[in-house]
Backbone bond lengths (Angstrom), bond angles and torsions (degrees), N, CA, C in turn:
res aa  C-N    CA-C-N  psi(-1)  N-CA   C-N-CA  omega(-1)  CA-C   N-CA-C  phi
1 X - - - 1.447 - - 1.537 109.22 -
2 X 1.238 134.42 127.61 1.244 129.72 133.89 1.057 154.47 -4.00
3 X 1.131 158.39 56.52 1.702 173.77 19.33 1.771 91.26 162.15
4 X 1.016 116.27 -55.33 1.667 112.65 174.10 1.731 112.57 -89.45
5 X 0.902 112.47 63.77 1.783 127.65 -166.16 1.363 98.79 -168.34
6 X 1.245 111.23 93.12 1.932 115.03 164.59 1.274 117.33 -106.74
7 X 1.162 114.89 -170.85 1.412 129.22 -163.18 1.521 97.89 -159.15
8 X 1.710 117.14 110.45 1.356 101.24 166.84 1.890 89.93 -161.70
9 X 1.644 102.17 100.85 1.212 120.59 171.65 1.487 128.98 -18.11
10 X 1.638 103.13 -53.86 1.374 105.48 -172.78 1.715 110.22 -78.44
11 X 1.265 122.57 -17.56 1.249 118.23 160.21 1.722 130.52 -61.92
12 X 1.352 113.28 -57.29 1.267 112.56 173.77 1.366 124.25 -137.56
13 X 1.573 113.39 35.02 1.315 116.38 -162.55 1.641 115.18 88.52
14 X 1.098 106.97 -132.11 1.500 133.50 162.30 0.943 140.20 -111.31
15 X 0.970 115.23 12.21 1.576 134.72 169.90 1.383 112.69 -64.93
16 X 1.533 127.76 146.66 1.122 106.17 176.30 1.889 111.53 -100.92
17 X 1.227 116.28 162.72 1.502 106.45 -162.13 1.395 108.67 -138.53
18 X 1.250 128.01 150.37 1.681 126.65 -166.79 1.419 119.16 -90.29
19 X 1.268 96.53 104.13 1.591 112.94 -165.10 1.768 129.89 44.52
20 X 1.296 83.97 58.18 1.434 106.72 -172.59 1.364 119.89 55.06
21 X 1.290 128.32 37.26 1.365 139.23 -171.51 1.813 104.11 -112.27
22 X 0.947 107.94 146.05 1.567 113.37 176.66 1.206 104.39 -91.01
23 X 1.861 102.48 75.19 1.470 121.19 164.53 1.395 99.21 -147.94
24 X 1.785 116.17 119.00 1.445 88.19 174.24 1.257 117.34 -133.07
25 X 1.257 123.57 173.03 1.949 136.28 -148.09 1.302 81.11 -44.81
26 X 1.528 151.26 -58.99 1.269 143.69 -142.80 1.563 100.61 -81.23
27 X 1.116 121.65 -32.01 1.123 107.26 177.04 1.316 128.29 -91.59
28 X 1.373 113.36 1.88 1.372 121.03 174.66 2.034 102.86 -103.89
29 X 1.213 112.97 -16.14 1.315 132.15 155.80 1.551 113.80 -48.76
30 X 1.379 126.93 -62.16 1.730 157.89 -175.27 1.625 88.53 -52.54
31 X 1.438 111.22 -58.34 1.623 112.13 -151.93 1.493 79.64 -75.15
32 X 1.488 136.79 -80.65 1.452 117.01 -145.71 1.626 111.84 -67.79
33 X 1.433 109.20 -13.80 1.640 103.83 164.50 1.616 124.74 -67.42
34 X 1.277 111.77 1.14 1.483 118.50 -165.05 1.989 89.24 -129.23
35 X 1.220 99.98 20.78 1.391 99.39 179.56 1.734 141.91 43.46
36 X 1.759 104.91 40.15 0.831 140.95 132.04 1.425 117.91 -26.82
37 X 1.157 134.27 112.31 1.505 133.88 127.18 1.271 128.71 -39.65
38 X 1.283 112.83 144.48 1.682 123.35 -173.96 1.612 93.40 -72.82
39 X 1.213 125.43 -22.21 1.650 117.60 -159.45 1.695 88.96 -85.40
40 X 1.633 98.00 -45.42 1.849 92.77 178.24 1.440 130.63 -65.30
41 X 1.478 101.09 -27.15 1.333 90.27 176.11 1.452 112.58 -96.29
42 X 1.225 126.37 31.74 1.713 136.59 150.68 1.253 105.90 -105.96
43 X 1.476 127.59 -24.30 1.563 124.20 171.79 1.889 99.85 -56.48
44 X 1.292 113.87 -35.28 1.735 118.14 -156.60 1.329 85.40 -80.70
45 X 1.478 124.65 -47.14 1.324 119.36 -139.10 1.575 79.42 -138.10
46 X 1.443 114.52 96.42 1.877 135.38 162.40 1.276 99.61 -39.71
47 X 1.760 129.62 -58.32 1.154 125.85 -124.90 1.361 88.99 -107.48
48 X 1.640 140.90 41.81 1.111 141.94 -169.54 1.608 96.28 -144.86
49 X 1.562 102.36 154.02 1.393 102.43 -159.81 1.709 76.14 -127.81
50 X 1.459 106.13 166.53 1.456 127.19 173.02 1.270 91.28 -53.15
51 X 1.392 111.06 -84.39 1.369 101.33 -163.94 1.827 137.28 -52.60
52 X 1.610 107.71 -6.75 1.078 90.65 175.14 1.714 113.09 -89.85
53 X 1.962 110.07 0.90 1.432 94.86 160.50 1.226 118.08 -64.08
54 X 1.427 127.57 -21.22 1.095 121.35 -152.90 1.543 97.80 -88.99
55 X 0.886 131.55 -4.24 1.292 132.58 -134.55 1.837 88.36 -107.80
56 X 1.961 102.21 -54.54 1.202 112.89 -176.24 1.508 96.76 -68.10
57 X 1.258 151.51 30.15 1.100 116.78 -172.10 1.907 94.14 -136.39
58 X 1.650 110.56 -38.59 1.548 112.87 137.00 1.418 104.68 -31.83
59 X 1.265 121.02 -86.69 1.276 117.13 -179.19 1.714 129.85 15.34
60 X 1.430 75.92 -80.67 1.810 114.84 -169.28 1.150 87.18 -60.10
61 X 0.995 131.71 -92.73 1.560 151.71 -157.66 1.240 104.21 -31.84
């Protein structure tokens, strides 16, 4: 697993989420499937770094 990829139930279920932030791989999945840029979807979401799209997207995969 990935170091910026957690798991902590009482936040969002089971989902897994990017560095414990209430953002998770699926939803950072949604944005570049709808053809989103990695730069845009850190424009939406400040508190997200390039790499942790990249991270959710290892993730996924």
């Amino acid at each position: 697993m990935h170091p910026r990829i957690t798991h902590n139930p009482v936040q969002i279920g089971t989902k897994p989420c990017i560095r414990g932030l209430r953002v998770t791989v699926s939803m950072v999945v949604e944005f570049v499937a709808s053809g989103y840029s990695t730069g845009q979807i850190c424009e939406a979401y400040p508190y997200l770094e390039a790499e942790d799209v990249r991270a959710a997207l290892l993730y996924a995969a």
